[in-house]
C-alpha positions in Angstrom: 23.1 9.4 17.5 23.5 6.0 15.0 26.0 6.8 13.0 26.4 5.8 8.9 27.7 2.9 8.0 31.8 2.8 7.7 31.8 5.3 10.7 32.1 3.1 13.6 33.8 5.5 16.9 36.7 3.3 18.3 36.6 6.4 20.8 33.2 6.3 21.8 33.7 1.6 22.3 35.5 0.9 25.9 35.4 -2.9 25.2 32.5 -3.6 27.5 31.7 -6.4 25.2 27.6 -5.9 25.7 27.1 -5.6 22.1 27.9 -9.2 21.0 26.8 -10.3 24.4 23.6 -9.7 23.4 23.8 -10.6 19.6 20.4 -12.6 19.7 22.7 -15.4 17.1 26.4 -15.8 18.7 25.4 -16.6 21.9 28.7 -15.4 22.7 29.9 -15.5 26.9 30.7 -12.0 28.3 34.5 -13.0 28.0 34.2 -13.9 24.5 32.1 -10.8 23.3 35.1 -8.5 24.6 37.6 -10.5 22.8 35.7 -10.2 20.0 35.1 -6.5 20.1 39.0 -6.2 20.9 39.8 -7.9 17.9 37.5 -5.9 15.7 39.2 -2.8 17.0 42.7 -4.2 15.9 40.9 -5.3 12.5 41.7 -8.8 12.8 39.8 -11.3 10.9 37.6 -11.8 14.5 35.4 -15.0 14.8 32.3 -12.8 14.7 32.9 -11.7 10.8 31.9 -15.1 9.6 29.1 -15.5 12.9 27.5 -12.9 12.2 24.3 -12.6 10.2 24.2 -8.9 9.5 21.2 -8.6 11.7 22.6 -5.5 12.9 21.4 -6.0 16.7 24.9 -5.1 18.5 24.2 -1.7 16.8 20.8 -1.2 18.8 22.5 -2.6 22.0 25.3 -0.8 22.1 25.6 1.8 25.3 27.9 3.9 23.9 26.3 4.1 20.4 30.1 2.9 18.6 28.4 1.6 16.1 30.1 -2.1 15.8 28.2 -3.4 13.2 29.6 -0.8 11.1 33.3 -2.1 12.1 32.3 -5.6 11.5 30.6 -5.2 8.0 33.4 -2.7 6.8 35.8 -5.7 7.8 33.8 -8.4 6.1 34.3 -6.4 2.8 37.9 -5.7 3.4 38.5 -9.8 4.2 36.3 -11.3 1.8 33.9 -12.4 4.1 29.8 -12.4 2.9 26.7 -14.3 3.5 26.3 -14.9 -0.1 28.9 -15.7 -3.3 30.6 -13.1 -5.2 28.1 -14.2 -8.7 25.0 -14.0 -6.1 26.2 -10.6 -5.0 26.6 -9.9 -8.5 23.2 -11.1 -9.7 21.4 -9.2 -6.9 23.0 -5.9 -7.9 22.5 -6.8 -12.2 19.0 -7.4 -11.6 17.9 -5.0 -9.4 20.1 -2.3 -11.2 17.7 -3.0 -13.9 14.5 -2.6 -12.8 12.4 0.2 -15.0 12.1 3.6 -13.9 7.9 4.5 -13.8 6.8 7.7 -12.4 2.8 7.7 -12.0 1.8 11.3 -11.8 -0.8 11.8 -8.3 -3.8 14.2 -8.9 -2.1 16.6 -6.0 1.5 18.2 -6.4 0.9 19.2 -3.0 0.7 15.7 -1.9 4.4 13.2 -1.1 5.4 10.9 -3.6 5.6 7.4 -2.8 8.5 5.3 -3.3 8.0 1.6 -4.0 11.8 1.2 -5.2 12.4 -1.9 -6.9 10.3 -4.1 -4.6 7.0 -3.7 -6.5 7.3 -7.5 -7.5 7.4 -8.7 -3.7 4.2 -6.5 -2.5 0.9 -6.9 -2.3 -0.9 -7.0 -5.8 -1.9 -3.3 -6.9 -1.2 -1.9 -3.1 -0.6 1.8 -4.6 -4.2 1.4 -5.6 -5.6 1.5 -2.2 -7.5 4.8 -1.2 -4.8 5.0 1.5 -2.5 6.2 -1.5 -5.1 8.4 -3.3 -3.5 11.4 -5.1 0.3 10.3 -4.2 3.0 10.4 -7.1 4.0 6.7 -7.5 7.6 6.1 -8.3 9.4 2.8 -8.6 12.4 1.4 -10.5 16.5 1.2 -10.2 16.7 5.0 -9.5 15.2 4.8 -6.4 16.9 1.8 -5.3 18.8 2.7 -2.1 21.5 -0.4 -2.1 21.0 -1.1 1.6 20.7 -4.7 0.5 24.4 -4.8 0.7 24.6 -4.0 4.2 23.8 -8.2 4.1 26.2 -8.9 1.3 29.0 -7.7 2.6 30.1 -4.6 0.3 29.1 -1.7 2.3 31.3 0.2 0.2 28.5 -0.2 -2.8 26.0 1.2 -0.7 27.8 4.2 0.3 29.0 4.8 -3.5 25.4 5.0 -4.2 24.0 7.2 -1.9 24.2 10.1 -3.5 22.8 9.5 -6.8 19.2 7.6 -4.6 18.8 11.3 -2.7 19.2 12.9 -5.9 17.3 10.8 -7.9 13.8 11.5 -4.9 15.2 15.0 -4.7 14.4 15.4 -8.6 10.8 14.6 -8.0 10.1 17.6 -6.1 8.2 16.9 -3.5 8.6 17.8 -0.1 7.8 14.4 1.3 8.6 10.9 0.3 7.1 8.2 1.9 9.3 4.9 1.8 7.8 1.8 1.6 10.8 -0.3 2.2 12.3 0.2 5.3 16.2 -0.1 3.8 15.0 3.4 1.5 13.8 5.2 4.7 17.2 4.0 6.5 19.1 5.2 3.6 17.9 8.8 3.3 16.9 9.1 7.1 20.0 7.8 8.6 22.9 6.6 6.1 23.2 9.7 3.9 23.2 12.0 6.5 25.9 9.6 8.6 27.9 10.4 5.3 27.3 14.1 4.8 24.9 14.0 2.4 22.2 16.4 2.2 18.7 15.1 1.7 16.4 18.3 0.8 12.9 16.4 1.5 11.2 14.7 4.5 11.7 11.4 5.0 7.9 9.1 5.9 7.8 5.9 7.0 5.1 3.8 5.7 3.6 2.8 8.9 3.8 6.8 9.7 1.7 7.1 6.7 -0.5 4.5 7.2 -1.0 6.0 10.5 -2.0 9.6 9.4 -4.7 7.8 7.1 -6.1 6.4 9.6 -6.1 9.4 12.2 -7.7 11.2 9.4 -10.6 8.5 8.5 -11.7 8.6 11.9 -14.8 7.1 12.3 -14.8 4.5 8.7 -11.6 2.5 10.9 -13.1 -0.6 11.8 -11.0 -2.3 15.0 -10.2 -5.8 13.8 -9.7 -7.1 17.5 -7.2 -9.6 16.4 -3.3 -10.9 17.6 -0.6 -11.0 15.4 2.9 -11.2 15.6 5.1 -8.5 13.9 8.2 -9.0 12.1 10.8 -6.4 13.0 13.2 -6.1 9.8 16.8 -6.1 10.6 17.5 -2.8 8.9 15.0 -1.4 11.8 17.7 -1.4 14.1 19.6 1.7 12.7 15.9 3.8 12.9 14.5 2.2 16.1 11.8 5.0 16.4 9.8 3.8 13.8 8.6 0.8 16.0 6.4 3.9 17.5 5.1 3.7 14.4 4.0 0.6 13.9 2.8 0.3 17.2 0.6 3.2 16.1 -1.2 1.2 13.4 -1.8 -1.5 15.5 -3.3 0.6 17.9 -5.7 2.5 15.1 -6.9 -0.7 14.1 -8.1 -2.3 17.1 -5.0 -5.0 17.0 -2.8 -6.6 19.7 0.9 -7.1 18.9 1.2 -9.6 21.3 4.4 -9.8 23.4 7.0 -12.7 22.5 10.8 -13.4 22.5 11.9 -13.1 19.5 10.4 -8.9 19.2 11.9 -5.8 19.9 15.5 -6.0 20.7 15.4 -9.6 20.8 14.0 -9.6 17.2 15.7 -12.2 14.9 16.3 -12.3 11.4 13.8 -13.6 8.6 16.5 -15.6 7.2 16.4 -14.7 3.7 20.3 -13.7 3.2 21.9 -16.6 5.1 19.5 -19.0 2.6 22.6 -19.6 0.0 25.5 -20.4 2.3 23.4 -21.4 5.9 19.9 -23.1 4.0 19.6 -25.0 7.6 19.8 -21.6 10.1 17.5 -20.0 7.5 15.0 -22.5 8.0 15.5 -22.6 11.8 15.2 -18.8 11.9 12.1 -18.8 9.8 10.9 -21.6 12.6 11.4 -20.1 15.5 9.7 -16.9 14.3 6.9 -18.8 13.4 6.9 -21.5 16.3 7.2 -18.3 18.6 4.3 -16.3 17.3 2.1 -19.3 17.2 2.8 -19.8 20.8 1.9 -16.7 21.9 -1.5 -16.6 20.0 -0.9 -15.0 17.3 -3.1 -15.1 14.1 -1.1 -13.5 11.8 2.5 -12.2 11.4 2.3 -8.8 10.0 5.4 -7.9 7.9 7.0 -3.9 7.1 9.5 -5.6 5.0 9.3 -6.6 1.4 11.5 -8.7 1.3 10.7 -10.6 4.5 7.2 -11.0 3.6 8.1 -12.5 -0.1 10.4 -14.8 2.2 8.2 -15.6 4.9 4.5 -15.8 3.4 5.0 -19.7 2.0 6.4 -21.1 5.6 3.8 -18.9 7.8 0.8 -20.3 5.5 2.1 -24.1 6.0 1.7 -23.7 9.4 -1.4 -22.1 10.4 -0.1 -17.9 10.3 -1.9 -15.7 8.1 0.8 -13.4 6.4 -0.2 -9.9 6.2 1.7 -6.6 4.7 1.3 -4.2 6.9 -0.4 -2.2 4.5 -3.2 -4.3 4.2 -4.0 -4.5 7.5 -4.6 -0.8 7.4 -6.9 -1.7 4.2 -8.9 -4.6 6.1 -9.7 -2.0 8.7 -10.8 0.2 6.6 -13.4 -2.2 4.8 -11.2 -2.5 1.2 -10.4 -5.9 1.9 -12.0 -8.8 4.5 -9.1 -10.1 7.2 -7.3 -13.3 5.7 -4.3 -14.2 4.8 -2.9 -12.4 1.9 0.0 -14.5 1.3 3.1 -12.5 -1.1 2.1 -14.6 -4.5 5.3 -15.4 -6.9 4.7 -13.0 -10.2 7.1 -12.9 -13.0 9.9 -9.9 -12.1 12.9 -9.9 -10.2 
């Protein structure tokens, strides 16, 4: 079971070291990843606080399910260590604390409501529109803004102290779904708030689980696109690693081939996007080997699940030759709403 965030199980670690062995950044030797890991169980200000990138991989890899990435961002907070300055962290939590609340009513009370939390700004243009959508309750704004974010800042504690008040906030709605269309809200009420004894009275639908039922239900009006692309696997991914099934479920629905490359699955990197204030050179290196891999292996496109990643990553894959696609308009493009292009993330006026 992956544990909440705070709760890493010194009990359940014996020191093997393979979680930061495998770290896809560190690089660390098998000696060195069990020195680490022993001085994370001491809380010692270990080398791997200001190494790592929050990417959360050791969580995924670890055989004992301990949970280090837990240990290491509570020990970040509690030494001052973060990926991005205190007046970023600050800004980031201001601006997105500030996003309007909207609540859209859907033509079917019977039907989930569909959470586009305050990452409207970074998705496609009028995505709730789609038919895939049709009769859904569209919410969006700071109340249904899950905090994960700081999972990457560095205050954990902020995203716990909020908790609460996102599951209420859905819960409120009254439906008995809510499909997430950020992976970091699906995380939060799937895996975080129970991890931290929080009760969360409605199921919790992944968008690619949606997408997926759609398109199981259209049937025969799916067109198979018969294309490659690449996927990005966001980072937050690793504490809910079933919902790759998910995606690989779209794929499959829509005729595409995810093709198989080095940086997917538990060798997924980062986008880069958090490490662009303090590390602007490994951002861009990350961003480049993502693309320079993809490309490589024949991909056409790199399809994003993440907001965030593909409001980061669209500029960069459309310089060099990738069509970036939300993963939500590939289902579109198969289902005749749109033609297969690239449908770049396009700067608008918001946060």
């Amino acid at each position: 079971m992956i544990r909440g965030i705070l709760m890493f199980n010194a009990d359940s670690c014996d020191e093997c070291g393979s979680c930061l062995e495998q770290c896809p950044d560190a690089q660390y030797s098998r000696e060195k990843a069990i020195a680490e890991v022993r001085a994370l169980k001491q809380g010692l200000t270990a080398d791997i606080l200001s190494t790592c990138i929050t990417c959360m991989a050791c969580n995924e890899s670890c055989p004992n399910g301990a949970a280090p990435f837990d240990r290491i961002s509570m020990l970040q907070e509690q030494h001052g260590i973060r990926l991005v300055s205190g007046g970023r962290a600050r800004m980031i939590e201001t601006q997105l604390n500030s996003v309007p609340k909207r609540i859209i009513a859907g033509s079917d009370s019977r039907l989930p409501a569909l959470s586009l939390c305050v990452m409207e700004h970074a998705l496609p243009p009028n995505m709730a529109d789609s038919g895939l959508f049709k009769g859904l309750t569209i919410v969006s704004g700071s109340p249904y803004y899950s905090r994960v974010v700081h999972l990457h800042t560095g205050m954990p504690s902020l995203t716990q102290e909020h908790a609460a008040d996102f599951i209420g906030n859905l819960a409120a709605l009254g439906r008995k779904e809510i499909v997430f269309v950020h992976d970091d809200c699906y995380v939060m009420a799937a895996v975080l708030a129970p991890g931290y004894g929080i009760e969360v009275p409605f199921v919790c639908v992944h968008l690619a689980d949606w997408l997926s039922r759609v398109l199981e239900e259209k049937g025969s009006e799916v067109q198979r696109l018969g294309k490659k692309i690449a996927f990005q696997r966001p980072c937050i991914a690793r504490l809910a690693p079933w919902t790759d099934r998910y995606i690989d479920t779209v794929f499959r629905l829509t005729g595409i081939e995810r093709v198989t490359r080095r940086y997917d699955g538990m060798n997924a990197t980062c986008c880069g996007i958090g490490l662009m204030e303090k590390y602007p050179e490994r951002s861009r290196d990350l961003v480049q080997k993502n693309i320079a891999d993809a490309l490589k292996h024949g991909a056409e496109a790199m399809v994003f699940g993440c907001p965030s990643c593909y409001a980061f990553m669209s500029a960069p894959c459309m310089a060099a030759g990738l069509a970036p696609i939300f993963i939500s308009d590939l289902a579109c493009m198969a289902l005749g709403e749109i033609p297969f292009e690239p449908r770049p993330h396009i700067r608008r006026d918001s946060v």
